[in-house]
MDAnalysis code that builds the backbone (N, CA, C; Angstrom):
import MDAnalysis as mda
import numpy as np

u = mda.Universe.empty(414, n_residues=138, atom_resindex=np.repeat(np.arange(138), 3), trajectory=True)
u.add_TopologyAttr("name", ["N", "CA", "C"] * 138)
u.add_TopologyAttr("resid", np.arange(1, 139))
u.add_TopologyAttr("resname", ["UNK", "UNK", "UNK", "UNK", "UNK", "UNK", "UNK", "UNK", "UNK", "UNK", "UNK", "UNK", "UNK", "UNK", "UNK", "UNK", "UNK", "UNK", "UNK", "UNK", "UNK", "UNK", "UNK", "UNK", "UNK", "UNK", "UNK", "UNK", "UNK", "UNK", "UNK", "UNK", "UNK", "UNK", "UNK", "UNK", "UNK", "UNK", "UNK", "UNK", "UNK", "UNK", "UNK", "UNK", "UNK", "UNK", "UNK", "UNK", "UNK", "UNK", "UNK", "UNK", "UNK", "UNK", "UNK", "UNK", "UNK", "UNK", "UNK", "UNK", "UNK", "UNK", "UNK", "UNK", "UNK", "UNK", "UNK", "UNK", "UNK", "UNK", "UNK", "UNK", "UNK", "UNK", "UNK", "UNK", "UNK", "UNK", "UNK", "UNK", "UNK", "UNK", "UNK", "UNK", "UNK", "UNK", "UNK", "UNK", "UNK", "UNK", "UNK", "UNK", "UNK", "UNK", "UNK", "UNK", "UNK", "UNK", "UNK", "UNK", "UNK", "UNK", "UNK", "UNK", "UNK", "UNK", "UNK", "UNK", "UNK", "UNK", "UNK", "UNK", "UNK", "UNK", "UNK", "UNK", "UNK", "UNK", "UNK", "UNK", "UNK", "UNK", "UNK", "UNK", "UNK", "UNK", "UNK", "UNK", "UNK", "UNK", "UNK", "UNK", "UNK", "UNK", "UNK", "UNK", "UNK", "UNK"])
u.atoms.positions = np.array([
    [1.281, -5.763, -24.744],
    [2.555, -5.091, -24.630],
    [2.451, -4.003, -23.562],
    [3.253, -3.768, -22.696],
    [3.500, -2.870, -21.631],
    [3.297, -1.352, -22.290],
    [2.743, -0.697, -22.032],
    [2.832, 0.894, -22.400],
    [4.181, 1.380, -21.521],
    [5.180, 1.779, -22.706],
    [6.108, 2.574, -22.764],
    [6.087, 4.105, -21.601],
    [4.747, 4.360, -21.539],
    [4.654, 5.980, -20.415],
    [5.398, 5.188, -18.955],
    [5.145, 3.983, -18.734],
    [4.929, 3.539, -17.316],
    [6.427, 3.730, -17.137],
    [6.161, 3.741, -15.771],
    [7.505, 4.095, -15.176],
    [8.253, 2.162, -14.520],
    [9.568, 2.307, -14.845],
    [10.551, 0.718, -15.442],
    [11.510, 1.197, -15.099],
    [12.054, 0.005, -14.286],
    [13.346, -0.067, -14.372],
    [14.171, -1.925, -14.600],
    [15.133, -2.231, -14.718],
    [16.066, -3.879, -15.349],
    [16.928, -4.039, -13.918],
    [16.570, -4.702, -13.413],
    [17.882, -5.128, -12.174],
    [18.205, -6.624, -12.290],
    [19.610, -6.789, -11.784],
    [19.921, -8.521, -11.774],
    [19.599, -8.963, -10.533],
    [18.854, -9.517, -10.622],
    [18.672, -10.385, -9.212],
    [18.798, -12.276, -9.458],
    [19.576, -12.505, -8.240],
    [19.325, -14.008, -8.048],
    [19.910, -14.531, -9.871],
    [20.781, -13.549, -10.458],
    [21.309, -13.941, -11.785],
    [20.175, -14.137, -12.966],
    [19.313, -13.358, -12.506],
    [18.128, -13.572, -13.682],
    [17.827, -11.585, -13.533],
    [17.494, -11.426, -15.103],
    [17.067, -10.059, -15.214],
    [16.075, -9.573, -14.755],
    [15.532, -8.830, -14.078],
    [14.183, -8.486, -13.840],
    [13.625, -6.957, -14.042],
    [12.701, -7.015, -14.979],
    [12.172, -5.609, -15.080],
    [10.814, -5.443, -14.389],
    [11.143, -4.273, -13.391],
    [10.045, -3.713, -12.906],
    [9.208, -2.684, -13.787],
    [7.936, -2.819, -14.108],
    [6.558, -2.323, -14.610],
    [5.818, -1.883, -13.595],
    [5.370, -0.673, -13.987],
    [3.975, -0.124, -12.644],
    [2.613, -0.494, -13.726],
    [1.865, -1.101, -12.837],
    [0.769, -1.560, -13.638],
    [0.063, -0.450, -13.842],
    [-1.365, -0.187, -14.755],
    [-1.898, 0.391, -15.335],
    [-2.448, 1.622, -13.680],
    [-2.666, 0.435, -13.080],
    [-4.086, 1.003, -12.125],
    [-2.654, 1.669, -10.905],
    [-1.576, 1.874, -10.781],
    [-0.589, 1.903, -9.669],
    [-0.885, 2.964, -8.727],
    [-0.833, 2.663, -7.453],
    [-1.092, 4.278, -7.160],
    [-0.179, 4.275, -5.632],
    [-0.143, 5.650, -5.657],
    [1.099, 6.078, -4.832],
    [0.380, 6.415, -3.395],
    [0.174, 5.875, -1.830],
    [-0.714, 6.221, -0.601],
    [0.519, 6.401, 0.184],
    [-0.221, 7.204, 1.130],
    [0.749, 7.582, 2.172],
    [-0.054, 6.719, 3.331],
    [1.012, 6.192, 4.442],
    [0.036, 5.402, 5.386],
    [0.913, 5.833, 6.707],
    [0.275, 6.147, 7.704],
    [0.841, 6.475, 9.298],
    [0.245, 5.744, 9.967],
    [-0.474, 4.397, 9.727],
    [-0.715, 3.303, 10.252],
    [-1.200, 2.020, 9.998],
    [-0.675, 0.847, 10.179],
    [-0.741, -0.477, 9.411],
    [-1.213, -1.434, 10.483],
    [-2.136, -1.805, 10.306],
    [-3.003, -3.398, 10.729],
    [-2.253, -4.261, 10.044],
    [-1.753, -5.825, 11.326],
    [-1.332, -6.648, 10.744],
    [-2.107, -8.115, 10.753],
    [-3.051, -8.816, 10.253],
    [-3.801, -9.960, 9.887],
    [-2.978, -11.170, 9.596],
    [-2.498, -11.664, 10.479],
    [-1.604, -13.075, 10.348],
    [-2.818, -14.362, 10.012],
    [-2.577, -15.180, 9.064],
    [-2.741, -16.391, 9.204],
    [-2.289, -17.651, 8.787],
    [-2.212, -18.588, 8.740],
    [-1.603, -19.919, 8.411],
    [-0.895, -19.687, 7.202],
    [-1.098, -19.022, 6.192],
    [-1.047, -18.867, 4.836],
    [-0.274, -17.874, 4.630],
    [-0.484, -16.703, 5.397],
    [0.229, -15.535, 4.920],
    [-0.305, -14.394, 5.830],
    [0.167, -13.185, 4.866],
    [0.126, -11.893, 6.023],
    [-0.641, -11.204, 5.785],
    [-1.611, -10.113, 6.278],
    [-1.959, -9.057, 5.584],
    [-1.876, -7.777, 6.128],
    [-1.357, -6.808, 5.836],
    [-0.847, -5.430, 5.488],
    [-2.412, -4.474, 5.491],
    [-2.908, -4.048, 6.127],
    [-4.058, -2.791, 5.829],
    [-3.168, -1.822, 6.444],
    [-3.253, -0.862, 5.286],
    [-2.879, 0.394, 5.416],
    [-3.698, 1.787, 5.540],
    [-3.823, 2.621, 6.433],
    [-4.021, 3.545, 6.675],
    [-3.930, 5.010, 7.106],
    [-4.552, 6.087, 7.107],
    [-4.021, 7.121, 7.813],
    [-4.987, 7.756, 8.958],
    [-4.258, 8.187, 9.995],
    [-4.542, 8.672, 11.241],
    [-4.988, 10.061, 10.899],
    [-6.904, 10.072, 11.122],
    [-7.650, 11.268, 11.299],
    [-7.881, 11.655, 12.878],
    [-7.560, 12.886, 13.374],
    [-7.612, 12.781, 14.397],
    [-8.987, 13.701, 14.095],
    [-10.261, 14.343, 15.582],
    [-11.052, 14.573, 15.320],
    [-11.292, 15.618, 16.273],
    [-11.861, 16.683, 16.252],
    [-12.073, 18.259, 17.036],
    [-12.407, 17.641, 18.192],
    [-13.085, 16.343, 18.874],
    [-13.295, 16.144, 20.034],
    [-12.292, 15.467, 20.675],
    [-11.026, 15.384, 19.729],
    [-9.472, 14.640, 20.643],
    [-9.977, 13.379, 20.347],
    [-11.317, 12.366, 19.553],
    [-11.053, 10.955, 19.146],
    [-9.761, 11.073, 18.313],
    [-9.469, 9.682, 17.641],
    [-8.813, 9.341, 16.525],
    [-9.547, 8.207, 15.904],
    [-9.692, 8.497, 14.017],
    [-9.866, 7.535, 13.602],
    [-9.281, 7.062, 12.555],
    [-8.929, 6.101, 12.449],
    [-8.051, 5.280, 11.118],
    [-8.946, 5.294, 9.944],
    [-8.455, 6.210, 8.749],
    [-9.161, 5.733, 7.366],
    [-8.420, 4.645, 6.822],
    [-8.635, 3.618, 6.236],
    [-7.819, 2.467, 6.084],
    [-8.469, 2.562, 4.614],
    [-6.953, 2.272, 3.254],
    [-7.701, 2.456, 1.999],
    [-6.750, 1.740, 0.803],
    [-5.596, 1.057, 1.776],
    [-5.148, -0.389, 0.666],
    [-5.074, -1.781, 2.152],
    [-5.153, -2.736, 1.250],
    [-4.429, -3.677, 1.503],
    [-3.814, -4.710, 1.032],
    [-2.737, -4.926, 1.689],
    [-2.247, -6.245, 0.804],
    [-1.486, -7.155, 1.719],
    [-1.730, -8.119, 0.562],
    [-1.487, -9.756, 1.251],
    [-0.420, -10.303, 0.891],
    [0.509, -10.531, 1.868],
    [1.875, -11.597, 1.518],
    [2.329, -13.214, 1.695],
    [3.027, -13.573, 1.187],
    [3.354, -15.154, 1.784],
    [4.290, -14.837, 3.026],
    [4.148, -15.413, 4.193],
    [5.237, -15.425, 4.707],
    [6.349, -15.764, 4.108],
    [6.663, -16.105, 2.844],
    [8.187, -16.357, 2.857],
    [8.441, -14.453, 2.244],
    [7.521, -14.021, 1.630],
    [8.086, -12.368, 0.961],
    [8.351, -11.308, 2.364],
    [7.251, -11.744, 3.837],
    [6.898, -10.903, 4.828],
    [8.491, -11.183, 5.338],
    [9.031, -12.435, 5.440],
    [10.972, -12.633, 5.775],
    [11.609, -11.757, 5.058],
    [11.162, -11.586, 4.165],
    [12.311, -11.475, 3.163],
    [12.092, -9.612, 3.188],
    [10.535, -9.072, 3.442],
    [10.441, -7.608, 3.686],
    [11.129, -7.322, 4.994],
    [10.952, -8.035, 6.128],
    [12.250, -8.507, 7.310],
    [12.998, -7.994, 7.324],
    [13.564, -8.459, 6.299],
    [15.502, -8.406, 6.104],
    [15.803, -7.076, 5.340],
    [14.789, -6.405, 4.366],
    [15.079, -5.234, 3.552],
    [15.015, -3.938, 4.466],
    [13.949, -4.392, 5.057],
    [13.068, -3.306, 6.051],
    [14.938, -2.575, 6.872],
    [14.830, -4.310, 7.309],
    [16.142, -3.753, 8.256],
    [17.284, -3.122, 7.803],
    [17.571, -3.796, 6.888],
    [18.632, -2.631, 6.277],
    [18.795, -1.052, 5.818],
    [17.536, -1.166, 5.301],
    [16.709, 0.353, 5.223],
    [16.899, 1.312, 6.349],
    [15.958, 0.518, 7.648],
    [16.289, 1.426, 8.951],
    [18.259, 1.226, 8.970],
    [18.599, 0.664, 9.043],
    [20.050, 0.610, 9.563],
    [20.713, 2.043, 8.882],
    [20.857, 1.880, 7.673],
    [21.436, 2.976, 6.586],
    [20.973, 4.183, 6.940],
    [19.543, 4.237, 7.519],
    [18.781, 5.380, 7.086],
    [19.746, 6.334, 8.891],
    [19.597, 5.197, 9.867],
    [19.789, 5.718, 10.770],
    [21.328, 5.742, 11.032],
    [21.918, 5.145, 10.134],
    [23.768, 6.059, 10.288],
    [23.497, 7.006, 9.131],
    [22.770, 7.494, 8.805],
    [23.007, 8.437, 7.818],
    [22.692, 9.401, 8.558],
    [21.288, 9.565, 9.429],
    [20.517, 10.582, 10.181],
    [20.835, 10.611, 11.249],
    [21.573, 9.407, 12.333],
    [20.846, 9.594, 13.520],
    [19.486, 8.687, 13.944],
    [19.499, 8.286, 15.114],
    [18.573, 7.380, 15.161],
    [17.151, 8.105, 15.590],
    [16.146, 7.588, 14.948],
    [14.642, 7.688, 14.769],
    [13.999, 7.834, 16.122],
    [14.190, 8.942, 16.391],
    [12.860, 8.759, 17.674],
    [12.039, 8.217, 17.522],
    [11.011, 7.960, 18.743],
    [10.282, 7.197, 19.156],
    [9.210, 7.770, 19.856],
    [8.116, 8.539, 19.803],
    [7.727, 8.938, 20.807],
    [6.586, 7.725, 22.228],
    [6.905, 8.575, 23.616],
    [6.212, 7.276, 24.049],
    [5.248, 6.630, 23.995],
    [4.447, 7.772, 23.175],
    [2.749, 7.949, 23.224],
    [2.329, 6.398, 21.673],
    [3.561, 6.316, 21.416],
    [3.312, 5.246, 20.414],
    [4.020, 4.213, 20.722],
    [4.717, 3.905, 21.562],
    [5.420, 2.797, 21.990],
    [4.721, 1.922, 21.993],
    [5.563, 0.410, 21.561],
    [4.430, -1.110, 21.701],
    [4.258, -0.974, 23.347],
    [2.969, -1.208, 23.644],
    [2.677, -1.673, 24.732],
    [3.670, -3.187, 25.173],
    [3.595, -2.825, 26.829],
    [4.273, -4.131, 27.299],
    [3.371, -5.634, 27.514],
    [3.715, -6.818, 26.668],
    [2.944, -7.601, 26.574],
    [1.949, -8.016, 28.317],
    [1.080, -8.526, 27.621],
    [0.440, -8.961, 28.655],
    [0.739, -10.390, 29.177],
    [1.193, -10.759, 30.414],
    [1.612, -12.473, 30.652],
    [-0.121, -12.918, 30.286],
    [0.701, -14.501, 29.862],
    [-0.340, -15.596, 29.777],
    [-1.108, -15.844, 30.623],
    [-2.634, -16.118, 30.839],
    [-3.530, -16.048, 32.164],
    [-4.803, -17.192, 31.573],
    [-5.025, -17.717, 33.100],
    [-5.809, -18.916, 32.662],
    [-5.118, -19.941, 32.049],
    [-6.370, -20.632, 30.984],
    [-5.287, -21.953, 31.108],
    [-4.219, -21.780, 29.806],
    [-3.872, -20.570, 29.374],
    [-2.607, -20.250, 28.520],
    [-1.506, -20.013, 29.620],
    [-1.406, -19.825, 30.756],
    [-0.781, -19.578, 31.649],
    [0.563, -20.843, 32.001],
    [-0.187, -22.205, 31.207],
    [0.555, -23.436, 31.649],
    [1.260, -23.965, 30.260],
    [0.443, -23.641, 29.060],
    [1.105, -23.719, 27.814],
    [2.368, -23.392, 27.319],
    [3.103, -24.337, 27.444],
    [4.797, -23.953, 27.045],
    [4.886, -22.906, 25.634],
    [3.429, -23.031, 24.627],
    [3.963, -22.522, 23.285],
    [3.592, -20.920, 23.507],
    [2.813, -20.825, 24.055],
    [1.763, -19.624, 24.503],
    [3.107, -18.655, 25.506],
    [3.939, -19.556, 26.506],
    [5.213, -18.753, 27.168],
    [6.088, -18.509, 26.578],
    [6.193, -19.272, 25.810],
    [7.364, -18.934, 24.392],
    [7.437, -17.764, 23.809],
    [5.742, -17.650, 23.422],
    [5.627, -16.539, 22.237],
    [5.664, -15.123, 23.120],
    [4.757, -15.181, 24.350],
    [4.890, -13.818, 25.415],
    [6.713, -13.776, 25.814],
    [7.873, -14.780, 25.946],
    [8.919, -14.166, 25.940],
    [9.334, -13.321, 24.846],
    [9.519, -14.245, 23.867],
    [9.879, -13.834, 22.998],
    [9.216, -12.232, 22.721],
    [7.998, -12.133, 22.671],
    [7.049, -10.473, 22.345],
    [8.233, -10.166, 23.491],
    [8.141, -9.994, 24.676],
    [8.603, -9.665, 25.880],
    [10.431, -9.158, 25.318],
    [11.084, -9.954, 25.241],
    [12.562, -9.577, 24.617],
    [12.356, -8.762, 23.456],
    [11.752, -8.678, 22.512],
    [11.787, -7.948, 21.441],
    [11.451, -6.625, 22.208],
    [10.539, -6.724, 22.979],
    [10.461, -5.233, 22.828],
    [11.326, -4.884, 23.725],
    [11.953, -5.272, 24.135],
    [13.232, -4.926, 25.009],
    [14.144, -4.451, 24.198],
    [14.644, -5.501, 23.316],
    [15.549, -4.965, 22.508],
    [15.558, -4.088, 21.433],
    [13.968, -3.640, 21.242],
    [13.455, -2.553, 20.853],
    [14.105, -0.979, 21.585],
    [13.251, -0.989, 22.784],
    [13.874, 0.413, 23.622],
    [15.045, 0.609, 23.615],
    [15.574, -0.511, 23.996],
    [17.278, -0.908, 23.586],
    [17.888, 0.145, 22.434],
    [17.629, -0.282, 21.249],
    [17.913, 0.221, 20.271],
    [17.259, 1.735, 19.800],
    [16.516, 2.065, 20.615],
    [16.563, 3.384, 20.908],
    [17.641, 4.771, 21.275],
    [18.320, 3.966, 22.003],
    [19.553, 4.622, 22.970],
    [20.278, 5.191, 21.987],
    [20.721, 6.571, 22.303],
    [21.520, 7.215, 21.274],
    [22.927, 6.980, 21.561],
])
């Protein structure tokens, strides 16, 4: 039986009830930077935080991770976005500073250079982050 202390809440989703439970072990991290581990199967999420160090290094303590199906990483996609959307007609849109900006992809070189799937994926990186800065603009 669930211990009653834990923190619950009942929502309808998809017409079925669902109660959220925090498991025994739950714990609450703050992260200012995330590694992303793609593979055939699914995603993975390492989370961390940015130590910077008296000699101007930086180093990442990294101290969860977790693993998704791509069909939940769509579906975090679609929440994510709405989240930013709301958050930023409520506030004002989110700076950016440049010092963290995605780098601009690198073109395909060698023999990825001739690969139609390999030009695909560098447009595509290539437009996103376009329409990234894009959506910067106040």
């Amino acid at each position: 039986m669930a211990d009653e202390t834990l923190e619950h809440h009942v929502v309808q989703q998809a017409g079925q009830k669902v109660t959220f439970l925090r498991h025994e072990n739950f714990e609450s991290w703050y992260a200012n930077n995330i590694q992303y581990v793609p593979s055939e199967w699914d995603l993975k999420l390492i989370f961390g935080e940015i130590e910077p160090h008296p000699d101007g290094t930086i180093a990442v303590l990294q101290h969860t991770a977790i693993v998704q199906s791509w069909l939940q990483a769509k579906l975090m996609h679609y929440w994510l976005t709405l989240q930013l959307a709301i958050y930023e007609q409520a506030h004002g849109t989110i700076p950016v500073p440049m010092s963290v900006m995605p780098p601009e992809p690198t073109p395909p070189e060698g023999n990825l250079k001739d690969d139609p799937a390999t030009q695909k994926a560098y447009e595509y990186i290539k437009k996103a982050r376009e329409q990234f800065f894009t959506s910067l603009a106040p």
